[in-house]
Each structure stands twice: as C-alpha cells, then as structure tokens.
MDTraj code that builds the backbone (N, CA, C; nanometers):
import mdtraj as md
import numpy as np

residues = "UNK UNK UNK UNK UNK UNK UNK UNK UNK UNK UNK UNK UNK UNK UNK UNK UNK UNK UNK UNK UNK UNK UNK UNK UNK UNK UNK UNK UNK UNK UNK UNK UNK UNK UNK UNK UNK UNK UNK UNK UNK UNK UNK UNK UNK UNK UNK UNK UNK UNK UNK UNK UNK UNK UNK UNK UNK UNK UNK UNK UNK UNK UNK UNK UNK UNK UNK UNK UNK UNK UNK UNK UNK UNK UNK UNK UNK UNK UNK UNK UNK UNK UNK UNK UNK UNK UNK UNK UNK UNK UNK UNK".split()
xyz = np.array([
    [4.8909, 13.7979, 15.6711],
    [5.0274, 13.8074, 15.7210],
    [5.1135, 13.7032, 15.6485],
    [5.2236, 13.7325, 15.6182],
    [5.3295, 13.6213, 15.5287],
    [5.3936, 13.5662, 15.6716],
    [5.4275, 13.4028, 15.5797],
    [5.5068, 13.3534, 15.6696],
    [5.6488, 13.4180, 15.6608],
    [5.7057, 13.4271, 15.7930],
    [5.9069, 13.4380, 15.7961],
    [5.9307, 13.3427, 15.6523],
    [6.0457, 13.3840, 15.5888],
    [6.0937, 13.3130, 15.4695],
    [5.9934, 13.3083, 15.3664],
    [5.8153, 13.3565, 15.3395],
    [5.8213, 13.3300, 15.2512],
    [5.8878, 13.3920, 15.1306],
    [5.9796, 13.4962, 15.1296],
    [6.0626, 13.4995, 15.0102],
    [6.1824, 13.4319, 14.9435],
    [6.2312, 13.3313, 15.0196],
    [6.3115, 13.2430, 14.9961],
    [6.3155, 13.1730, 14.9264],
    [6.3798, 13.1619, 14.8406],
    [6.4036, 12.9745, 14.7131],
    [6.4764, 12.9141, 14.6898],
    [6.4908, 12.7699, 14.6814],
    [6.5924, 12.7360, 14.6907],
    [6.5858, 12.6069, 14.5443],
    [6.7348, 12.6192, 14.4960],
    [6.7305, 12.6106, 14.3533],
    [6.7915, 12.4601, 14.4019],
    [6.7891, 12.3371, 14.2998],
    [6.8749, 12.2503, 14.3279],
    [6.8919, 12.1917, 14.1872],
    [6.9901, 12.1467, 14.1531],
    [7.0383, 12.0773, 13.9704],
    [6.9310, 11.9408, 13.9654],
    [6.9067, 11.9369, 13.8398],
    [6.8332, 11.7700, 13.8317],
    [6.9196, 11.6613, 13.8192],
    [7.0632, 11.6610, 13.8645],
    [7.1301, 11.5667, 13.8443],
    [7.2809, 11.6053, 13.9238],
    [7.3193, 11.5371, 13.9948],
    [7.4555, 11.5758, 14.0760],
    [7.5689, 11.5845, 13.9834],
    [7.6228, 11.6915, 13.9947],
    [7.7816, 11.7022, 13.9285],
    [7.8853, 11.7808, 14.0096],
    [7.9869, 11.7472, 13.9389],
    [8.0899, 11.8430, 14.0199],
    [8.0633, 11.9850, 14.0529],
    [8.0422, 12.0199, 13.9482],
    [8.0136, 12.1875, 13.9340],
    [7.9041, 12.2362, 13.9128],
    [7.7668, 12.2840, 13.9468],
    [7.6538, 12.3617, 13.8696],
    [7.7005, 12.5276, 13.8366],
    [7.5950, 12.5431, 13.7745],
    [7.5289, 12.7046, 13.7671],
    [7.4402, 12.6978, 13.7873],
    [7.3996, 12.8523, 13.8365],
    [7.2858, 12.9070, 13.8613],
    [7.2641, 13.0568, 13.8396],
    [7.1468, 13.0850, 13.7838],
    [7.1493, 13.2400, 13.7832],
    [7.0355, 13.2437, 13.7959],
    [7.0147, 13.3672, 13.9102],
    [6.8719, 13.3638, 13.9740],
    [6.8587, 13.5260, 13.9422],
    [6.7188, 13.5373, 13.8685],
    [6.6965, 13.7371, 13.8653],
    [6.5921, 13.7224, 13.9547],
    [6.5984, 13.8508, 14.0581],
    [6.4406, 13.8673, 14.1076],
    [6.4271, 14.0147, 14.0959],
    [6.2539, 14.0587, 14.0473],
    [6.2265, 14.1798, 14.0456],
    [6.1644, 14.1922, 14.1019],
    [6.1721, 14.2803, 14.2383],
    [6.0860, 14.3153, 14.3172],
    [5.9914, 14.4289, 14.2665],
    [5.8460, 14.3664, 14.3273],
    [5.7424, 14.4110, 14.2379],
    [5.6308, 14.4173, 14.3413],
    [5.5308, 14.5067, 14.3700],
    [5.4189, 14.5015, 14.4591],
    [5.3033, 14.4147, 14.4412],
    [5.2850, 14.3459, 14.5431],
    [5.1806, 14.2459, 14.4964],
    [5.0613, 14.2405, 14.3764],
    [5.0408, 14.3567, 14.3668],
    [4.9140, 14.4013, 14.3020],
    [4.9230, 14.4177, 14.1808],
    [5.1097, 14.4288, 14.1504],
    [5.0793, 14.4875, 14.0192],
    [5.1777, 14.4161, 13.9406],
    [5.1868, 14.4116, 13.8195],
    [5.2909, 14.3157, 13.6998],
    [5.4474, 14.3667, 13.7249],
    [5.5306, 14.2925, 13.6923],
    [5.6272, 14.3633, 13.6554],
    [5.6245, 14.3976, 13.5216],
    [5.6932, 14.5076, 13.5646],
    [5.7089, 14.5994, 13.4218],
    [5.8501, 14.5717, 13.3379],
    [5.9408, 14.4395, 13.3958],
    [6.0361, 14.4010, 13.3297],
    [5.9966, 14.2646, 13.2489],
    [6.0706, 14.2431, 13.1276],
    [6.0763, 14.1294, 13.1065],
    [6.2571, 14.0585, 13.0990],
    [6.1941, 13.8942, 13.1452],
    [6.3835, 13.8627, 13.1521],
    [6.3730, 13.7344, 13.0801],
    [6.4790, 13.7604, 13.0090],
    [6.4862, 13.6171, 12.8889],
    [6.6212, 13.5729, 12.9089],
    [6.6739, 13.4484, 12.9099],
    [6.7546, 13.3243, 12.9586],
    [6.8677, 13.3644, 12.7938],
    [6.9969, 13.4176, 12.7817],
    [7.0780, 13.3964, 12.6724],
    [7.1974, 13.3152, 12.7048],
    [7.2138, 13.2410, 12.5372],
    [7.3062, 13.1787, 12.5465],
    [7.4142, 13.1716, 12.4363],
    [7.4944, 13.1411, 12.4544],
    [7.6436, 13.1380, 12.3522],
    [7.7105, 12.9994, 12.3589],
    [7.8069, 13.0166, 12.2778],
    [7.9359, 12.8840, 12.2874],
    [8.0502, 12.9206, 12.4062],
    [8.0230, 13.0440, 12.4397],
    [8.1633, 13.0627, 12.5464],
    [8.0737, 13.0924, 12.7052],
    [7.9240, 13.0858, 12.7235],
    [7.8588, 13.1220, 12.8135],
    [7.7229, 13.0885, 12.8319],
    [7.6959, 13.1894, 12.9354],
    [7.5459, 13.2436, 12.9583],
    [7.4964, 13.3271, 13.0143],
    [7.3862, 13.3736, 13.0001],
    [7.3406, 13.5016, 13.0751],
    [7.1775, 13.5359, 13.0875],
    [7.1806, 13.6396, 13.0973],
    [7.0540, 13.6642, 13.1356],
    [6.9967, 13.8237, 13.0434],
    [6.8586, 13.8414, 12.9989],
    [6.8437, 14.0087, 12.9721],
    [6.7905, 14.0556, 13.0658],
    [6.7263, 14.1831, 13.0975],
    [6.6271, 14.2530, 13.1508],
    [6.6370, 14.3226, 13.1072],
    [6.4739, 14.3338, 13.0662],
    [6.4370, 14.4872, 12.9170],
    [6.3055, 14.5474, 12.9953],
    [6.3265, 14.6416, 13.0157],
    [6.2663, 14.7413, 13.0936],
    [6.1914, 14.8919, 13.0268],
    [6.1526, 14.9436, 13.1258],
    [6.1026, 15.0677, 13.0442],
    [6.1967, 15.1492, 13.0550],
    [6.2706, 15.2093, 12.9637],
    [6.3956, 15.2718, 12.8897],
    [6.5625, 15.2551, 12.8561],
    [6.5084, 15.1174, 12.9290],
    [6.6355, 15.0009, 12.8897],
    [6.6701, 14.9181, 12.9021],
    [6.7426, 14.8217, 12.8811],
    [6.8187, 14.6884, 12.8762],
    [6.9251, 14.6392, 12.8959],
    [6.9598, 14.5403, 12.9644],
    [7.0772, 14.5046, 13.0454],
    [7.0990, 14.3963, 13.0350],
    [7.2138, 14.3547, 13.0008],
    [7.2510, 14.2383, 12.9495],
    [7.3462, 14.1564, 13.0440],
    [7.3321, 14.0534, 13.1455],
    [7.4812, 13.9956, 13.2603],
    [7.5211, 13.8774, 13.1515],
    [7.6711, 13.8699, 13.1497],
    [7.6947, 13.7754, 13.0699],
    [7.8015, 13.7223, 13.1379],
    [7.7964, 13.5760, 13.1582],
    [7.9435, 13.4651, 13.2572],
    [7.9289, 13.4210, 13.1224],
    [8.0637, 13.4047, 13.1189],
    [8.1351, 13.2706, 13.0285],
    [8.1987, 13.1621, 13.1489],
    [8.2379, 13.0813, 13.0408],
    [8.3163, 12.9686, 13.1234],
    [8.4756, 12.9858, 13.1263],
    [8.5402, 13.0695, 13.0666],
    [8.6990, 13.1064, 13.1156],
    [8.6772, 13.2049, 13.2605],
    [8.5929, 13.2972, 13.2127],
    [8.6380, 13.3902, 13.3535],
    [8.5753, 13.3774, 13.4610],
    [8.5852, 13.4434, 13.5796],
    [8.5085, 13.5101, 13.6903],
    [8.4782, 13.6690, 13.6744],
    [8.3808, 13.6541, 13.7214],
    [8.2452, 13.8038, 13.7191],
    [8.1727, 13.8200, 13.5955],
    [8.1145, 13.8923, 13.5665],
    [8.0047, 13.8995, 13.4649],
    [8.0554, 14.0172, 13.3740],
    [8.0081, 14.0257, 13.2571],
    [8.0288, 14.1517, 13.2006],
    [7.9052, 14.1788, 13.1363],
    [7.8332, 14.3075, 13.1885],
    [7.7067, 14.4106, 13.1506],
    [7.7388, 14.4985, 13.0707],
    [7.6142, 14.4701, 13.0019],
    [7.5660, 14.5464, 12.8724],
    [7.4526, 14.6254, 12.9215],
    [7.4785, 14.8184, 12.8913],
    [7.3355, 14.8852, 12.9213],
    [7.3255, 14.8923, 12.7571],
    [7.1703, 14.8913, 12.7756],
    [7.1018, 14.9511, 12.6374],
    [6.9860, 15.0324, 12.6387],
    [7.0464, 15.1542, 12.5839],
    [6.9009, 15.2446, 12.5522],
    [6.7763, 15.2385, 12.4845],
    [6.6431, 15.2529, 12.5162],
    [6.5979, 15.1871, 12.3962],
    [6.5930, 15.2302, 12.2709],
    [6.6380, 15.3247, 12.2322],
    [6.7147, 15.3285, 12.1164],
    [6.7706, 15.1930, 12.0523],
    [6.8351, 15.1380, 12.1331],
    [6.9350, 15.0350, 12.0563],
    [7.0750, 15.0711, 12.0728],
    [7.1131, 15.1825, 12.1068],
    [7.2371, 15.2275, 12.1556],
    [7.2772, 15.2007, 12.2573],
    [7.3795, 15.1340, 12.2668],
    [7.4764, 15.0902, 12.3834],
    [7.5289, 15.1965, 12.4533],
    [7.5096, 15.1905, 12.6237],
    [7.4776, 15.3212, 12.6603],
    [7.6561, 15.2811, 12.7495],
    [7.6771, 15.1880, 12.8167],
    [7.7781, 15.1277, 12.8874],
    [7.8042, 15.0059, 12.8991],
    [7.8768, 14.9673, 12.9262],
    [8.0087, 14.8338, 12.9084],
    [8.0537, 14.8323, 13.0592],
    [8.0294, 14.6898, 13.1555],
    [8.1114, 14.7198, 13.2425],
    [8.1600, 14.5702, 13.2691],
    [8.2950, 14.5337, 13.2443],
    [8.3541, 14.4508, 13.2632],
    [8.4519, 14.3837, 13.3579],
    [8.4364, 14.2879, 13.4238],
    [8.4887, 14.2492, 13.5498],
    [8.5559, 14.1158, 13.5579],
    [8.5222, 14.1051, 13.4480],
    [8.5795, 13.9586, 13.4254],
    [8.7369, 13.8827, 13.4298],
    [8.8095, 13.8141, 13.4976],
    [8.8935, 13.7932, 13.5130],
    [8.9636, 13.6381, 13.4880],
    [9.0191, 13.6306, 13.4107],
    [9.0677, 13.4618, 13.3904],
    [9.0759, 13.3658, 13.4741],
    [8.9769, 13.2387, 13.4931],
    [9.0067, 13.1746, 13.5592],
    [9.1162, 13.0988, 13.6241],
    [9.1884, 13.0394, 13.7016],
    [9.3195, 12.9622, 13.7007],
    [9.3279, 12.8012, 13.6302],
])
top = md.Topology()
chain = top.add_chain()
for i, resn in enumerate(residues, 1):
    res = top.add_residue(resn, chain, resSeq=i)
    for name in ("N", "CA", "C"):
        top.add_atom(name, md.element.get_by_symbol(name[0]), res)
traj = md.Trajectory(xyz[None], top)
C-alpha cells in the first residue's frame, strides 16, 4: 500500500534569491514498466526549456525571460514540424 502523498515533490533552489525557476516534467508511467519517453533539459541566451521525445513525436516547452507562457514545438518523427503553439506574452 503507498503512503498518502507519496507522489509529491518538493523542489527548493540551492541558494535564496529574489526570483527562481522551476520546471518540473512528470510521466506517468506503471510501476512495472520504463517510460517510453525521454526528456532532456534545453537551453538558449533568451531562455529555457524542456524536450519530450516520444514514440512518434516530440515536443518542445520553451520560457524565455521577456515573456509569460511557454511556446510548443510538435515534432513528427520525421523531423517535420507538425505545430507551433504560442502563448507568450510580454512581460511588464
């Protein structure tokens, strides 16, 4: 039997600042068996984000530091960019 909460985590910075980030992926997955995703940590000069490459595609969340919301990248595995969905809005 699991304990209440054991799915819970709780993230904390190694050093106090005004502001953190955080980006947390979880793939829910049955005990028994692997996930069938993999997720790799990306980064830029205007951001960061996250992948998940899957079986028949790939998805890209990307924050920068001007806006609010993320903007996703689907990818087929082809390599063809399947959709674009952008939400991002200028910070004040």
């Amino acid at each position: 039997k699991k304990e209440p909460g054991a799915w819970r985590i709780e993230v904390s910075p190694a050093s106090k600042r005004k502001e953190d980030q955080f980006l947390v992926v979880l793939l829910p997955t049955l005990a028994d068996k692997s996930p069938t995703h993999q997720v790799r940590l990306l980064e830029s000069r205007s951001g960061v984000g996250c992948e998940v490459a899957g079986p028949g595609r790939t998805t890209r969340f990307w924050f920068d530091r001007q806006h609010a919301g993320p903007r996703v990248e689907i990818f087929a595995d082809s390599g063809a960019k399947e959709q674009v969905f952008d939400a991002r809005v200028p910070l004040p």
